[in-house]
N, C-alpha and C positions, 0 to 999 in steps of 0.2 A: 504494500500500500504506500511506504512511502517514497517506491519511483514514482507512482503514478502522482503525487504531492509536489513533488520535484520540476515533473514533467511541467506540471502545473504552472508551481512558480515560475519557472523558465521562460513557459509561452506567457503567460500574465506580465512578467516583469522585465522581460528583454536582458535579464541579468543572464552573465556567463555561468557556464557550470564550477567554474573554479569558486563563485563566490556564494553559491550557495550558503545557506546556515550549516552549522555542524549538526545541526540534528537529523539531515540530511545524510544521505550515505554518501560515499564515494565518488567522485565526478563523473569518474572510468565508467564504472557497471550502468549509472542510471541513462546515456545516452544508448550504449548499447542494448539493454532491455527494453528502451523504447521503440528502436529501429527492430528488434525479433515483434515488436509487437504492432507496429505498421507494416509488415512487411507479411504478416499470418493477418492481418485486415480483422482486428480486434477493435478498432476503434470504430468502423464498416459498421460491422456487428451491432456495437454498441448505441452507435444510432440509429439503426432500423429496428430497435427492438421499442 
């Protein structure tokens, strides 16, 4: 849950991944978890539902 928080803040606030909060994970993982997850159309998904 909190890539998809992250994801968030990112697109919300144009902020880089490096400057994330620390309660945030990793910078590494959270763009690449996002890309497995555009890329398998889970966001698609999520809004035709």
């Amino acid at each position: 849950m909190l890539s998809v928080n992250a994801l968030v803040q990112v697109a919300r606030t144009g902020a880089q991944w490096t400057y994330l909060p620390n309660d945030f994970p990793p910078a590494e993982p959270v763009p690449q978890q996002g890309h497995r997850w555009f890329t398998a159309g889970c966001f698609e998904n999520a809004t035709d539902d």
